[in-house]
N, C-alpha and C positions, 0 to 999 in steps of 0.2 A: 684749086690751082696746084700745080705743080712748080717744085725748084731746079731749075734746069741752068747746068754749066756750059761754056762754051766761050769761045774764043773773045768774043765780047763779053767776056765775065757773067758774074752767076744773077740768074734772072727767075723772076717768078710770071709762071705763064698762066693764063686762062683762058677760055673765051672771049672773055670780059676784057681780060689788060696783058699786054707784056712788060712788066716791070725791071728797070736794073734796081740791083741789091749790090748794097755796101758791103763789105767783106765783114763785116761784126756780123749784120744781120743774116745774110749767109748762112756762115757758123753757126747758129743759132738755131737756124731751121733744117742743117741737114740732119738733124735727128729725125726728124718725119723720112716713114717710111711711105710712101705713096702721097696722096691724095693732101692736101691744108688748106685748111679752112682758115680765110682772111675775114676778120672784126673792126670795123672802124664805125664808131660812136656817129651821128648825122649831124652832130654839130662839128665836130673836126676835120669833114670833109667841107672845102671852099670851090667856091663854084668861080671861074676864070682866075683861080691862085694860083699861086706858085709850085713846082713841083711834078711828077708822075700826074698823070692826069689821061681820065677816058673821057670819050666825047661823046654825048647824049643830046634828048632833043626833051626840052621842059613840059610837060603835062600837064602840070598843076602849080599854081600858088596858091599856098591857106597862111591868111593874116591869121595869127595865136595871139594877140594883142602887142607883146615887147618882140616878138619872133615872129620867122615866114617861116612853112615849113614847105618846101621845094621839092616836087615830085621828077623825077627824072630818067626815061629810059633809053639805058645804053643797051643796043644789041641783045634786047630781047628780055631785057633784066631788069625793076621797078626800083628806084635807089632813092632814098629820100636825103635831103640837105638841110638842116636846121639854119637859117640865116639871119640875124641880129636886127630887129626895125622889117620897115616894108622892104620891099625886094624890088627891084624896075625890070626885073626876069617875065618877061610875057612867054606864055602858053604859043607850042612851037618855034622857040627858039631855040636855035642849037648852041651848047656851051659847057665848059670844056668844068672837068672835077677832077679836082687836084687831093691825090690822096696822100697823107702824112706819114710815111708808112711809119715813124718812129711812134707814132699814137695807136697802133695798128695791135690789134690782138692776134696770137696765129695759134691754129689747134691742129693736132696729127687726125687719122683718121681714126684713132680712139678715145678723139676727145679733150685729150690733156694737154692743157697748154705747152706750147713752146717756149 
């Protein structure tokens, strides 16, 4: 993804999402020089929560005993969601992931964290 400025304030883009960015996290990330790599752990991502969110169409539920783990592809891309208990998410539904960016890990295109 990329951090892109503009009239509607500073945004992180990709194929995957166009996200707004708070002026801290921003700042943050314009040290990246091109290309960042976004991190988010599959239990922190919530599936119809609050927040940024991409919309995807469900593939898979695997009961893990106390956890579901929620298979999910947005646009082309396989994203998994850890979810607390059974899950009522059926295979072909579409539905929306809300991502936390303050939970979010970001890396430049050399790696090192932001």
């Amino acid at each position: 993804c990329r951090l892109e400025r503009g009239e509607g304030g500073p945004r992180l883009r990709s194929a995957l999402f166009d996200l707004s960015l708070d002026q801290a996290l921003a700042a943050r990330l314009s040290a990246a020089d091109g290309e960042i790599t976004m991190a988010i752990r599959p239990e922190f991502v919530q599936v119809n929560g609050a927040g940024p969110a991409l919309s995807g169409r469900v593939g898979l539920v695997e009961l893990l005993g106390s956890r579901s783990l929620v298979f999910v592809e947005c646009n082309g891309q396989d994203l998994r969601v850890v979810v607390q208990g059974e899950t009522r998410f059926k295979e072909g539904e579409t539905v929306q992931l809300a991502l936390p960016l303050e939970r979010a890990f970001f890396f430049g295109e050399d790696g090192r964290r932001l």
